[in-house]
N, C-alpha and C positions, 0 to 999 in steps of 0.2 A: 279791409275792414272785416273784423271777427264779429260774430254773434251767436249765439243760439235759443236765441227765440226773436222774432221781429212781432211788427205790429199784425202780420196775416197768421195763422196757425194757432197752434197753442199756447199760451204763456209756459215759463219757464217748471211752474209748479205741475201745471196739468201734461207738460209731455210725462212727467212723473206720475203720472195718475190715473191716466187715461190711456186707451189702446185704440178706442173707437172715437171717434169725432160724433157730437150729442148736439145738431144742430136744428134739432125740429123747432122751437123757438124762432127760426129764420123763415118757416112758412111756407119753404119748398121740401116739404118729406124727408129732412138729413141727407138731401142730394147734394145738396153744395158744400161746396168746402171739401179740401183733397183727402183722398184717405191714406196717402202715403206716410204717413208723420212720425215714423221713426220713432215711437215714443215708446213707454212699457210702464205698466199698474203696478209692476211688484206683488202679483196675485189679488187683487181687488183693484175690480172698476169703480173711478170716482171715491169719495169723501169716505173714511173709513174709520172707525176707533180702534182697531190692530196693531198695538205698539208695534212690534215687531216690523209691518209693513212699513207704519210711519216713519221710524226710525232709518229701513233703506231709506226711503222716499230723500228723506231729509238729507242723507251722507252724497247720494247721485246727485243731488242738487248741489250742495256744496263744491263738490268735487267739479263739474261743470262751470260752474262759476269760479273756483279758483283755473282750471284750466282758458277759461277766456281770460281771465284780467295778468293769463304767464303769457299768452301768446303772443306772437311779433305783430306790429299792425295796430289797428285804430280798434279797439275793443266799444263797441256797442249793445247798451244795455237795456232789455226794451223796462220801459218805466212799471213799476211795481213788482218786477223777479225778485226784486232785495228782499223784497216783503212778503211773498207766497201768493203772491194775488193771483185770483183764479179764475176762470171763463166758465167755471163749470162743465168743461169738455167740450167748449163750442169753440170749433176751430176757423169758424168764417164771421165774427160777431160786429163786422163794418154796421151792420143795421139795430145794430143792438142799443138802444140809447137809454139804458136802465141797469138795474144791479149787476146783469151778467160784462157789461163790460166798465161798469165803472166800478173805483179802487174802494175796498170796503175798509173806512179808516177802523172800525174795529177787532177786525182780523190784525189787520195790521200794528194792531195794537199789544196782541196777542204774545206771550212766550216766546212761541218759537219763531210767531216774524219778526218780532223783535231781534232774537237771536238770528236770524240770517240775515237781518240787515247789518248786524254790528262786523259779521264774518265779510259781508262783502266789501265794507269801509274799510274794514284792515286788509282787506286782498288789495282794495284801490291803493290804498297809502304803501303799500308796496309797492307796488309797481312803480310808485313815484320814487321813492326811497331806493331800487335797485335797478340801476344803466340795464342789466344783462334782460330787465323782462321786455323792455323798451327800446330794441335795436335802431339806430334811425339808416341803418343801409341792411338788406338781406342777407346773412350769413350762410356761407356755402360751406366750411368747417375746412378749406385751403390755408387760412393764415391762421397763426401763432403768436398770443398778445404774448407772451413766454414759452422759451422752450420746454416742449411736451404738454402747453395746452394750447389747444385750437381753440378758434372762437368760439363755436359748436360742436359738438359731437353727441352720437346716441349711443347708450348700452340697454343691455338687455339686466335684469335684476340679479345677475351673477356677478356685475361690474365689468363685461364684455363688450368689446366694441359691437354692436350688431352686424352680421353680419348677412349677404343677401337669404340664406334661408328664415335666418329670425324676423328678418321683416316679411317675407310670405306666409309665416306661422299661421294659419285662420283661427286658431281655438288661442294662442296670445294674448293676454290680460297684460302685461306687466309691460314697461317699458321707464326708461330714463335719459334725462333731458338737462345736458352741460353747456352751459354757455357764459363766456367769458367777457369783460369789455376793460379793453385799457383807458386810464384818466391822463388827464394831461398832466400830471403831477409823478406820473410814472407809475400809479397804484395800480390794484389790477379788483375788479368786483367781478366774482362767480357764483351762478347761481346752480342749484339739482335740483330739477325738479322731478319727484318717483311719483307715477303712475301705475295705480293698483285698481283694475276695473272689474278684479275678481270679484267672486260672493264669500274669498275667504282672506284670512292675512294673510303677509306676506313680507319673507326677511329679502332685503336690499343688499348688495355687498356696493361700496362705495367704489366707484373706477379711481386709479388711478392717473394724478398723483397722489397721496395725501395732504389733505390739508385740515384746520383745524376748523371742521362745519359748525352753524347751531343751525336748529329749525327754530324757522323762523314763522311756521304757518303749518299746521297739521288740520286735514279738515275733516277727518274724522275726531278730535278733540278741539274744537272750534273756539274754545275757551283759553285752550293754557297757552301761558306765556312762552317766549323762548329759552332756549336752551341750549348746552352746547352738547354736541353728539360725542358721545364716550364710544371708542372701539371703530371698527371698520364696518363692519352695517350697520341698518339700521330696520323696523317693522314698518311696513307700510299697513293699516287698515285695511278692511273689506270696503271695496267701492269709494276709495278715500286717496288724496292726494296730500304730499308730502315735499315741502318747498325749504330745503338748505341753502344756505347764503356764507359767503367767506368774502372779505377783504383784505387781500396780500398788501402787505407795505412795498411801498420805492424801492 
């Protein structure tokens, strides 16, 4: 099972928002609730009118959320991430039986929750729509649904196989994610999925083989339709993930 937010910690918006856990509202002096949480404000703590900040805020979210709904496994989604719903930085709100933990249908109403809820429906109806985000055995990248493509394989954003030093890279943003599934009809669905965790863009070279990709989901432009990929790379956004799809004939 995948997640990245449950029902204890922060929702999905405030790991976006928050760095501190804001739990005095709980009655024990901000002592409860863990201070470990991984999370990052994007240069302001809490609620902000800073386009700029919001705008990360919004792409890290996205980009998260399409990374759960590519990866193998039972993806779980804590109820109201689709929609920005917030705790206000309270990362222990079990006692909380008021605003701070219940869903504020006007927010939610709002633009931009609007707009991340329609991104995550179309991440969901992906996933359905393509075998390769949805493995139902573990891929180890030993078998070959076709000669010269393995089930899985990873490259680094040169179209390189990675190898053991690029995966101990520590300062590393970029990575990319190949995986293949054969149908009973002898077809074959591949999906690429580019990962770009930088703060800047970033051009992709596509591994080989070639074949003839669209994007099918850019989540740094959460809007536009698909497309088909002209040439051998392609730009990954800042802090934004980029999911090509191909279906080879019999």
């Amino acid at each position: 099972m995948n997640f990245v937010a449950s029902h204890d910690g922060y929702t999905l918006h405030d790991t976006n928002a928050y760095e501190q856990r804001h739990n005095a509202a709980n009655g024990e002096d901000n002592r409860d609730g863990h201070a470990d949480n991984h999370s990052n404000n994007w240069g302001v703590e809490g609620e902000t009118d800073d386009a700029a900040v919001n705008a990360t805020r919004a792409a890290v979210t996205r980009a998260m959320l399409a990374t759960l709904f590519a990866s193998a496994g039972t993806p779980m989604l804590l109820g109201g991430d689709e929609m920005a719903r917030t705790q206000r930085g309270n990362n222990n709100a079990y006692c909380q039986d008021n605003d701070i933990s219940w869903v504020d249908w006007a927010r939610a109403a709002g633009p931009e929750a609007q707009l991340l809820q329609r991104f995550t429906a179309r991440m969901i109806a992906l996933r359905h729509r393509l075998p390769p985000l949805r493995p139902a055995v573990f891929l180890h990248g030993g078998a070959e649904v076709r000669p010269g493509l393995s089930d899985i394989a990873w490259f680094d954003q040169h179209g390189q196989t990675m190898t053991p030093d690029a995966w101990n890279e520590p300062e590393a943003r970029t990575l990319t994610l190949r995986r293949a599934t054969a149908a009973a009809d002898g077809s074959v669905d591949a999906t690429l999925l580019l990962l770009n965790a930088d703060g800047a863009a970033h051009t992709f070279n596509l591994p080989p083989p070639a074949f003839d990709w669209s994007v099918v989901l850019d989540s740094a432009e959460p809007e536009v339709e698909e497309y088909p990929v002209s040439g051998t790379s392609v730009t990954v956004g800042a802090h934004s993930v980029l999911l090509l799809a191909v279906r080879l004939p019999a």
